[in-house]
PDB file of N, CA, C and O in Angstrom:
ATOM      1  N   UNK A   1     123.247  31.210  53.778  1.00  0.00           N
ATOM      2  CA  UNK A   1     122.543  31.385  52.529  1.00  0.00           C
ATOM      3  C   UNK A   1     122.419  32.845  52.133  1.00  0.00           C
ATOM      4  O   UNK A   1     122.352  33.238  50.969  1.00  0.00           O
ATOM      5  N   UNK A   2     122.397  33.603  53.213  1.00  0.00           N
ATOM      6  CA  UNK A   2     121.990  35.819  52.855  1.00  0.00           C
ATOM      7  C   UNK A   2     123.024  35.957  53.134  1.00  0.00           C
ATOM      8  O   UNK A   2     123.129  37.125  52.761  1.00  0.00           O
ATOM      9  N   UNK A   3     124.093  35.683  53.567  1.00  0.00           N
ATOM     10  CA  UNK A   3     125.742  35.839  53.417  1.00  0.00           C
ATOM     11  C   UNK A   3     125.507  36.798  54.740  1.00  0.00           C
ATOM     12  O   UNK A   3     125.770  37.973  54.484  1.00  0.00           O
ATOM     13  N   UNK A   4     125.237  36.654  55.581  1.00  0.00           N
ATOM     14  CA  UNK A   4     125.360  37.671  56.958  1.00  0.00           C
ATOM     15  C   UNK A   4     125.949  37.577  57.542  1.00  0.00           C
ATOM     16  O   UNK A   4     126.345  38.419  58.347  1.00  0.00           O
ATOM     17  N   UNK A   5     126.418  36.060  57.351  1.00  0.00           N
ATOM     18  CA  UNK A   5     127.145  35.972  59.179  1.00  0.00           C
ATOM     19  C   UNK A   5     127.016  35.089  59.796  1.00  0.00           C
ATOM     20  O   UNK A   5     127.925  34.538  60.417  1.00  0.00           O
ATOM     21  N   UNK A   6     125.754  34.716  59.769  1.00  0.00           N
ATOM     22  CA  UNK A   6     124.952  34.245  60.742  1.00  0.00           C
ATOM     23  C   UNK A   6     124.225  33.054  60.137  1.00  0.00           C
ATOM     24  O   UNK A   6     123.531  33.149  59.124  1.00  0.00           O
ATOM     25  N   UNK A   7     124.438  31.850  60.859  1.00  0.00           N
ATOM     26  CA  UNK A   7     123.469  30.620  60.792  1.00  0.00           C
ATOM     27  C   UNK A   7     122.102  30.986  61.631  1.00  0.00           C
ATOM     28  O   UNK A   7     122.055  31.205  62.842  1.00  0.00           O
ATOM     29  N   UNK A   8     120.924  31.001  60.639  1.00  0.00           N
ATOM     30  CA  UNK A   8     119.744  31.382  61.272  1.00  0.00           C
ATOM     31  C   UNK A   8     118.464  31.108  60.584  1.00  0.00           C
ATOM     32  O   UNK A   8     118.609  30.740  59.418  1.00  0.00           O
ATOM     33  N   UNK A   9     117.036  31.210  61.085  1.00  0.00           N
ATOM     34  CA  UNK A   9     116.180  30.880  60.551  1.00  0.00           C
ATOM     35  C   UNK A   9     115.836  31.714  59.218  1.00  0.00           C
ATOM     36  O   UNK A   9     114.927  31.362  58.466  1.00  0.00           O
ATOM     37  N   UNK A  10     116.781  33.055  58.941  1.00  0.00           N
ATOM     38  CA  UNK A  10     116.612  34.325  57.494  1.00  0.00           C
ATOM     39  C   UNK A  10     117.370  32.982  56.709  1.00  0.00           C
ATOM     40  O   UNK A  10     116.625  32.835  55.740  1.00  0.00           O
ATOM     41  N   UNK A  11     118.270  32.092  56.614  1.00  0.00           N
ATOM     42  CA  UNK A  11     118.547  31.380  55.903  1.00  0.00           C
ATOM     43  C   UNK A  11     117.985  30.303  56.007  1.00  0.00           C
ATOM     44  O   UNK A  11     118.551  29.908  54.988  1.00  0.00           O
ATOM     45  N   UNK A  12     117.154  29.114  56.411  1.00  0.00           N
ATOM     46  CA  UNK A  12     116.217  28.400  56.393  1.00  0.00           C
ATOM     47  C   UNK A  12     115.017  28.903  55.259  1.00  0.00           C
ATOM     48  O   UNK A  12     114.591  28.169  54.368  1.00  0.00           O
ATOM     49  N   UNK A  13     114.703  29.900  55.426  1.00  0.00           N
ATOM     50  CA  UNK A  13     113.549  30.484  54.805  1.00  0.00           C
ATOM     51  C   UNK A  13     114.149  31.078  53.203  1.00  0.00           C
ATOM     52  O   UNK A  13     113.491  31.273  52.181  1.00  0.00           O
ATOM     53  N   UNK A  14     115.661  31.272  53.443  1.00  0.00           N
ATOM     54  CA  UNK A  14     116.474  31.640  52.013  1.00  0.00           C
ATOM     55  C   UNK A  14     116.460  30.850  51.573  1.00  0.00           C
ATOM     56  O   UNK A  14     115.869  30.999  50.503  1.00  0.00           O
ATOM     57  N   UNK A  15     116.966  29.380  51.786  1.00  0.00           N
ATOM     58  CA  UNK A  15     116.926  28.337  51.146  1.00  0.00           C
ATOM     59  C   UNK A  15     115.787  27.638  50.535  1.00  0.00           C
ATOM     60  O   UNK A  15     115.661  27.165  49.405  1.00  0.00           O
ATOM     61  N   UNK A  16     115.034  27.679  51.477  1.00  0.00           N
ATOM     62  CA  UNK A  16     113.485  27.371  50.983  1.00  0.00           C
ATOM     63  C   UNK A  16     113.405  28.115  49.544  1.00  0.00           C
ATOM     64  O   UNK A  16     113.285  27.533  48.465  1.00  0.00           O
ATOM     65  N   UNK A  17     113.507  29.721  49.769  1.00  0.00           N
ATOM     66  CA  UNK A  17     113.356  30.848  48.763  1.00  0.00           C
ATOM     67  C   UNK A  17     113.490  29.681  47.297  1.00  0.00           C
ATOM     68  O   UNK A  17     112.694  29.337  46.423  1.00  0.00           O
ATOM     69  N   UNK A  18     115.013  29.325  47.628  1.00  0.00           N
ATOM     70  CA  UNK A  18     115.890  29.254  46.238  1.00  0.00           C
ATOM     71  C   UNK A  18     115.443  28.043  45.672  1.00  0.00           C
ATOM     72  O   UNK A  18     115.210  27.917  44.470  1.00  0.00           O
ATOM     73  N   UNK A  19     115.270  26.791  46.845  1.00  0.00           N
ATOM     74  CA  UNK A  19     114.877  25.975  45.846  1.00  0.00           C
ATOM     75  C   UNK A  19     113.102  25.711  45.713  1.00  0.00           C
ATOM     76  O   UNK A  19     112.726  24.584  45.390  1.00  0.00           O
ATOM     77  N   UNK A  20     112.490  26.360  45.871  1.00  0.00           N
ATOM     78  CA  UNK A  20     111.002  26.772  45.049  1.00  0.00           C
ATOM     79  C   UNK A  20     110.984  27.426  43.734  1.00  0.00           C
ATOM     80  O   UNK A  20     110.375  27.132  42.705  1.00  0.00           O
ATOM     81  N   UNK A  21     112.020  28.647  44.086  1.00  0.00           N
ATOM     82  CA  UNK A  21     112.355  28.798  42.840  1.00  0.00           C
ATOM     83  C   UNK A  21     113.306  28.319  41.777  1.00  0.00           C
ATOM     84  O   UNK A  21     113.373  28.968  40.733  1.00  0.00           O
ATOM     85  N   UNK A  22     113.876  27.492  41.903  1.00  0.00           N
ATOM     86  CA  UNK A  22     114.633  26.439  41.458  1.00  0.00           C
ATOM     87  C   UNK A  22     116.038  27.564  40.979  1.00  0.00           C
ATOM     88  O   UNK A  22     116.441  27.658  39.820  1.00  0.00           O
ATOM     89  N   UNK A  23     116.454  28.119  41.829  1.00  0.00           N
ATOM     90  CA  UNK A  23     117.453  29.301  41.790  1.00  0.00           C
ATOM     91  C   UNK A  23     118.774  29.018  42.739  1.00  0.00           C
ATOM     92  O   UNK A  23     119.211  29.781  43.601  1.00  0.00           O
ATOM     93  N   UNK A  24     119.386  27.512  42.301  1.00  0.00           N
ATOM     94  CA  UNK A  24     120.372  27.450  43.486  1.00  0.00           C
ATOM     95  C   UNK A  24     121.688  27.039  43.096  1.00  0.00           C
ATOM     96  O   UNK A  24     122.566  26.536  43.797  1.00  0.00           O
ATOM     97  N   UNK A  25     121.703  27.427  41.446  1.00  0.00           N
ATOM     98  CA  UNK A  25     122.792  27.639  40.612  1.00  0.00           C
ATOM     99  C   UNK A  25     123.811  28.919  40.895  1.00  0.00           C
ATOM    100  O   UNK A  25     123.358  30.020  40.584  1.00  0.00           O
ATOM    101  N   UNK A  26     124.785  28.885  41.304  1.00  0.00           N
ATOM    102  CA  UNK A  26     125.565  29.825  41.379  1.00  0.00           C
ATOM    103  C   UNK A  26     125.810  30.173  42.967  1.00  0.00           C
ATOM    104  O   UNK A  26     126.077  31.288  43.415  1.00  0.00           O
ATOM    105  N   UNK A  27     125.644  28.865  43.764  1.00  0.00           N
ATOM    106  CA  UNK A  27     125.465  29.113  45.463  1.00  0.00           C
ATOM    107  C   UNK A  27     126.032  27.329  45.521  1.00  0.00           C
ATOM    108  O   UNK A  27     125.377  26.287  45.568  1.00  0.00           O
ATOM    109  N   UNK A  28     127.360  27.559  45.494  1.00  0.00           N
ATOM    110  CA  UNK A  28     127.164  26.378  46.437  1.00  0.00           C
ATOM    111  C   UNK A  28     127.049  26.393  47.897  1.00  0.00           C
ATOM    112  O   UNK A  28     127.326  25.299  48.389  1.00  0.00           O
ATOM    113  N   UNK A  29     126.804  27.076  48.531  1.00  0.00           N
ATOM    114  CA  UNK A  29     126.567  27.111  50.334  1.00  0.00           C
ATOM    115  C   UNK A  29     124.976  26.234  49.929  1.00  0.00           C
ATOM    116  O   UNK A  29     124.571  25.570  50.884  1.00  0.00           O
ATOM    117  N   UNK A  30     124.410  26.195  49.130  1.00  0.00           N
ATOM    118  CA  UNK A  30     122.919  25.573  49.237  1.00  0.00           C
ATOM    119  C   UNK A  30     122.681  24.039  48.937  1.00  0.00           C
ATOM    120  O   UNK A  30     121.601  23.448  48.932  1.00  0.00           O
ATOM    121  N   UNK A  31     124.104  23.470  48.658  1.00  0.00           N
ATOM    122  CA  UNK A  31     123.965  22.091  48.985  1.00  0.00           C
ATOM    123  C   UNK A  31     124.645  21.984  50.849  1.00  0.00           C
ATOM    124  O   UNK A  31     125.833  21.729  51.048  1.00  0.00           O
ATOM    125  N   UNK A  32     123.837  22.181  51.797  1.00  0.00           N
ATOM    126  CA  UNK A  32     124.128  22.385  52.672  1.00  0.00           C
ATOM    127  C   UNK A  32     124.752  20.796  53.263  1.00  0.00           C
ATOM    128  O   UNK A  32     125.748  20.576  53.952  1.00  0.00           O
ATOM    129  N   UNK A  33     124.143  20.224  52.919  1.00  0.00           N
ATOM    130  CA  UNK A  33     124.795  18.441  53.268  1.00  0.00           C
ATOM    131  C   UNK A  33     125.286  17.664  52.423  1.00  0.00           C
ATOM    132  O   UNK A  33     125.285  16.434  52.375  1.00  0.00           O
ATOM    133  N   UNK A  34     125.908  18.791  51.436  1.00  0.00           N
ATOM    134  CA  UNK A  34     127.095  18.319  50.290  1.00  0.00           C
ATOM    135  C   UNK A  34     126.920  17.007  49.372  1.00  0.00           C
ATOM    136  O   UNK A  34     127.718  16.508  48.578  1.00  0.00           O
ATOM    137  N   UNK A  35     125.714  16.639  49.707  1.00  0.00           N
ATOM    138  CA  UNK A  35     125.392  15.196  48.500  1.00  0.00           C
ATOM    139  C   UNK A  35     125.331  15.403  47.242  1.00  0.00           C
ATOM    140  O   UNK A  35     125.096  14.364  46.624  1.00  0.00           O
ATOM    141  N   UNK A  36     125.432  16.205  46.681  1.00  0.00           N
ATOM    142  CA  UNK A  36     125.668  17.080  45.240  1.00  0.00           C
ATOM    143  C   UNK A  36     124.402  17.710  45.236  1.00  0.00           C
ATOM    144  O   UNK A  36     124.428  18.893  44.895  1.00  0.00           O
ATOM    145  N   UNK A  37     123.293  17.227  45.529  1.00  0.00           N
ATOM    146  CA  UNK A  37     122.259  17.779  45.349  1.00  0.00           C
ATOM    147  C   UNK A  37     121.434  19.572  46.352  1.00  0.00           C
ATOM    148  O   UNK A  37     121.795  20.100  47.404  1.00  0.00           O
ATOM    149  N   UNK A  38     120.463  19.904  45.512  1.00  0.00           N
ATOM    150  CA  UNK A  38     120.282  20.580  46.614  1.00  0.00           C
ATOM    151  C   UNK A  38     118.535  20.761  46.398  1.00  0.00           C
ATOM    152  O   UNK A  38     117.915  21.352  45.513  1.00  0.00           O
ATOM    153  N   UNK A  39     118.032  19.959  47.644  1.00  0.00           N
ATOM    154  CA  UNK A  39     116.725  19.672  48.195  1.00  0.00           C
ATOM    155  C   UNK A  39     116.445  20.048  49.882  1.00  0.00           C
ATOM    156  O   UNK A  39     117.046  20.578  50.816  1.00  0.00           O
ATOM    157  N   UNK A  40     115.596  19.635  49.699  1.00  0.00           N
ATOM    158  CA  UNK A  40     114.836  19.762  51.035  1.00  0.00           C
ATOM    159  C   UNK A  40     115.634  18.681  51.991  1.00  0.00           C
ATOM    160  O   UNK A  40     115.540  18.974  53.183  1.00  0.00           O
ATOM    161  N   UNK A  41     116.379  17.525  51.723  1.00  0.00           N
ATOM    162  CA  UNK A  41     117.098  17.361  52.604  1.00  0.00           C
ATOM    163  C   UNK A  41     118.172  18.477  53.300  1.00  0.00           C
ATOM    164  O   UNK A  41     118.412  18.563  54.505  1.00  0.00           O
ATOM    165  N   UNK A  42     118.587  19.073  52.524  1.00  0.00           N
ATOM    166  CA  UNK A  42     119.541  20.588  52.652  1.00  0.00           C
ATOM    167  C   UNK A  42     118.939  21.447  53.600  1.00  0.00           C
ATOM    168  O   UNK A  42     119.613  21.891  54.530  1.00  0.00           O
ATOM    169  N   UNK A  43     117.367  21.817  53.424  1.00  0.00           N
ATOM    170  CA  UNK A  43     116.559  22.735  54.240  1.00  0.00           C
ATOM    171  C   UNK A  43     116.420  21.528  55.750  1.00  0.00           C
ATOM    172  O   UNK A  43     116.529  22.207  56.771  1.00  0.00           O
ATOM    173  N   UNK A  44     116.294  20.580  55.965  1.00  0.00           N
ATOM    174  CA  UNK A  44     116.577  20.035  57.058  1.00  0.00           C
ATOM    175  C   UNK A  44     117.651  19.681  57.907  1.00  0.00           C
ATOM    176  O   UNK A  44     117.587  19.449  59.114  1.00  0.00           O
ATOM    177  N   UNK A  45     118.738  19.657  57.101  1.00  0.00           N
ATOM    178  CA  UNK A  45     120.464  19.326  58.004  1.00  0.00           C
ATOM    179  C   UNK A  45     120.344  21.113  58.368  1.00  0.00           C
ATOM    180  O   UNK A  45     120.864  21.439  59.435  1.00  0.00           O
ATOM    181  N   UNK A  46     119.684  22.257  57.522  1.00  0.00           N
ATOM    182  CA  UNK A  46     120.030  23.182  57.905  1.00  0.00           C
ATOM    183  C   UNK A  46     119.560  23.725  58.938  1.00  0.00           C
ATOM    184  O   UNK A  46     120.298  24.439  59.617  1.00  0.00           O
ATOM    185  N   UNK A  47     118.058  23.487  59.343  1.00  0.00           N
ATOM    186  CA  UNK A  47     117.514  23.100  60.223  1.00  0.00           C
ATOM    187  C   UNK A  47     117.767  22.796  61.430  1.00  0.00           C
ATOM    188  O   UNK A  47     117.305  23.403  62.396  1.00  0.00           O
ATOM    189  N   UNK A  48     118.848  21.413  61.509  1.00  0.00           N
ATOM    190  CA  UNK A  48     119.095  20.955  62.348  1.00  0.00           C
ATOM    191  C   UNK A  48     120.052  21.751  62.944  1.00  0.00           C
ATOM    192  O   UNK A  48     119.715  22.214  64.034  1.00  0.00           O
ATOM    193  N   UNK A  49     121.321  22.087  62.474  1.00  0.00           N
ATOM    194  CA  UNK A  49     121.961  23.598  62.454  1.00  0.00           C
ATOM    195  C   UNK A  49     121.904  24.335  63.516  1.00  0.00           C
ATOM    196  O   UNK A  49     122.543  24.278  64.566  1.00  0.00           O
ATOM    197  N   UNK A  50     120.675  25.385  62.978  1.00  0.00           N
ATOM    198  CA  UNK A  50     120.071  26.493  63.131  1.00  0.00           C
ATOM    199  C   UNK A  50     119.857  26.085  64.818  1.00  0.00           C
ATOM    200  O   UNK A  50     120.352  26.785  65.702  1.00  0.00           O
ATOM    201  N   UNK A  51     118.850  24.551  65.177  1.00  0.00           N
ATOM    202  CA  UNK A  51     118.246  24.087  66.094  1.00  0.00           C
ATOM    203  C   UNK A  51     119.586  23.872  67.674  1.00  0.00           C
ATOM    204  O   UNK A  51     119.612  23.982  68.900  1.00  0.00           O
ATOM    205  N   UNK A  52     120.680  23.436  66.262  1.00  0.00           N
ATOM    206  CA  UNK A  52     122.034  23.207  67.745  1.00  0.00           C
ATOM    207  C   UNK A  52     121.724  22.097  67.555  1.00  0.00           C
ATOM    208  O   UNK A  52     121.280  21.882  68.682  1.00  0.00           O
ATOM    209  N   UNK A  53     121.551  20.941  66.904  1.00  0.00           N
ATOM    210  CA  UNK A  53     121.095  19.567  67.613  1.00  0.00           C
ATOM    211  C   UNK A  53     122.465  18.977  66.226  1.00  0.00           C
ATOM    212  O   UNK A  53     122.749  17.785  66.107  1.00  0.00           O
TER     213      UNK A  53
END
């Protein structure tokens, strides 16, 4: 999601960022579980991720 590099909790908390602010136009990396949408299911597959699981 911060384009670093790195799968990590700075992107968990980016994602969160974007969709509170409803700012997740122009990112597709933020439909993280590709259902077209991008929600809080997204902040949880990313989650899961982050977790290794």
């Amino acid at each position: 999601m911060n384009h670093d590099g790195q799968v990590n909790i700075t992107d968990v908390t980016t994602l969160i960022s974007m969709i509170m602010s409803d700012n997740t136009s122009g990112n597709p990396e933020a439909d993280v579980n590709s259902d077209g949408n991008v929600n809080i299911t997204d902040v949880t597959t990313l989650i899961t991720m982050v977790m290794g699981s």
